[in-house]
C-alpha positions as CSV (number, residue, x, y, z in Angstrom):
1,X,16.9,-18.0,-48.4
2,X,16.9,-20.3,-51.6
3,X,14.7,-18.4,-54.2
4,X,15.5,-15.5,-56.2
5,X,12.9,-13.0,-55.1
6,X,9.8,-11.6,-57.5
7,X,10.4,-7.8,-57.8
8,X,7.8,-6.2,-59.8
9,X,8.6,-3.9,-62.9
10,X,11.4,-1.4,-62.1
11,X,12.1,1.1,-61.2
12,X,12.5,0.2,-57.2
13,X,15.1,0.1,-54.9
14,X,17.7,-2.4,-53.4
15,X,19.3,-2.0,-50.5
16,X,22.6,-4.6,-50.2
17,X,24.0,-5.1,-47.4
18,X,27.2,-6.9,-47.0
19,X,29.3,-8.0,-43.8
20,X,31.7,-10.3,-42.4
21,X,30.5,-12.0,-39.5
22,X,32.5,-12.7,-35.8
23,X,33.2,-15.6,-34.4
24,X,30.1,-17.5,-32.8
25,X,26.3,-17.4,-32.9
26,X,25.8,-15.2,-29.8
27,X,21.6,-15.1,-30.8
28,X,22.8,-13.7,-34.5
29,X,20.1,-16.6,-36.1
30,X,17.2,-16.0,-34.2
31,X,17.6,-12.3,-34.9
32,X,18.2,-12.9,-38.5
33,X,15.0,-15.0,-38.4
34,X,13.0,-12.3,-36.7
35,X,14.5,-9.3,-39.2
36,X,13.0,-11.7,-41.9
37,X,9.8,-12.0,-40.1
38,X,9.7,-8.8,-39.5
39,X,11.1,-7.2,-42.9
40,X,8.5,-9.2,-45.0
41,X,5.1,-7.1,-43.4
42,X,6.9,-3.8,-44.0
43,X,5.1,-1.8,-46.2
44,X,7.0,-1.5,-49.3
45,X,8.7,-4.6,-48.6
46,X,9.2,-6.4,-52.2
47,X,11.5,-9.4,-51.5
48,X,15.2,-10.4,-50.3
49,X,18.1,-12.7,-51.2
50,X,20.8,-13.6,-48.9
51,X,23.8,-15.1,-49.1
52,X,26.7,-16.5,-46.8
53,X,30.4,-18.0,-48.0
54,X,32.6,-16.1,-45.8
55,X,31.1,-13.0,-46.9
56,X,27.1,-12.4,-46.1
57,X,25.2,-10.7,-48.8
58,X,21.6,-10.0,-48.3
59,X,19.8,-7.7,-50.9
60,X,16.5,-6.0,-49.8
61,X,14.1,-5.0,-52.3
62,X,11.7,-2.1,-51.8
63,X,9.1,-0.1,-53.4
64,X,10.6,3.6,-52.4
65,X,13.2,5.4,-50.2
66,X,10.5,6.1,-47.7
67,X,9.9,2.7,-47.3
68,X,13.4,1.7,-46.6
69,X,13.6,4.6,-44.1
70,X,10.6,3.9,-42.2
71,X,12.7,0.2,-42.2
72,X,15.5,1.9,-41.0
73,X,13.7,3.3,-38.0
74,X,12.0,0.2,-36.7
75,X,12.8,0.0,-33.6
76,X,13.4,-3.8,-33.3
77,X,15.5,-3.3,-36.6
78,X,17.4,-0.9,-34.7
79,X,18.4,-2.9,-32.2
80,X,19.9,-5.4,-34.4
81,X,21.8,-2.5,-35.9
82,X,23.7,-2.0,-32.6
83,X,23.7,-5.5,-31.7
84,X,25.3,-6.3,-35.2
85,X,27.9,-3.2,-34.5
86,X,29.1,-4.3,-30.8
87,X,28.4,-8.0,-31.3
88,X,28.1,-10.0,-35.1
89,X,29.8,-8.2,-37.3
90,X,33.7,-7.5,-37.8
91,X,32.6,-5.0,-40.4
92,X,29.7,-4.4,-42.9
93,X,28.7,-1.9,-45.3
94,X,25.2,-1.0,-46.8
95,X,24.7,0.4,-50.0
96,X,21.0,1.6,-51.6
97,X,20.5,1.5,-55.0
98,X,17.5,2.1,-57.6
99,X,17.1,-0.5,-59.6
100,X,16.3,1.1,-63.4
101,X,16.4,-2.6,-65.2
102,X,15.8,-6.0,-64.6
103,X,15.4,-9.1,-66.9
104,X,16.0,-13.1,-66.6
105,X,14.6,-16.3,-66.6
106,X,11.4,-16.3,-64.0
């Protein structure tokens, strides 16, 4: 991802998810791809940044906590979830926040 996403007027949620990645592809980028695909028809879906240096950041953005639950739940979601566990990731974390305030340059 090389844009900085267009969130509309807060409040809204984040969802930031953070890992450090295992040695080797073992299909992690075609699933990455396909979460993408699949993350941007989600209702609620609002944008996403993601970043990688050592350390992989990726920020969701979505409209409500439903909406990031119903994510949650998807059932090919959930089988990167346990792929990621046993398979991509030496350890991760995900945090949810609302997001009250927002302002720059776009």
């Amino acid at each position: 991802m090389s844009e900085i996403a267009r969130t509309p007027k807060p409040p809204y949620y984040a969802v930031i998810f953070t890992s450090l990645r295992t040695e080797g592809d073992k299909g992690y980028e075609d699933m990455a791809n396909r979460m993408v695909e699949l993350a941007t028809k989600q209702p609620g879906f609002l944008g996403m940044e993601s970043a990688r240096d050592g350390i992989g950041i990726t920020v969701s953005y979505w409209a409500d906590l439903e909406s990031i639950r119903n994510w949650k739940a998807h059932a090919e979601h959930r089988e990167a979830q346990k792929l990621g566990r046993e398979t991509w990731y030496s350890a991760f974390k995900t945090r949810i926040c609302k997001v009250e305030r927002d302002y720059g340059d776009h």
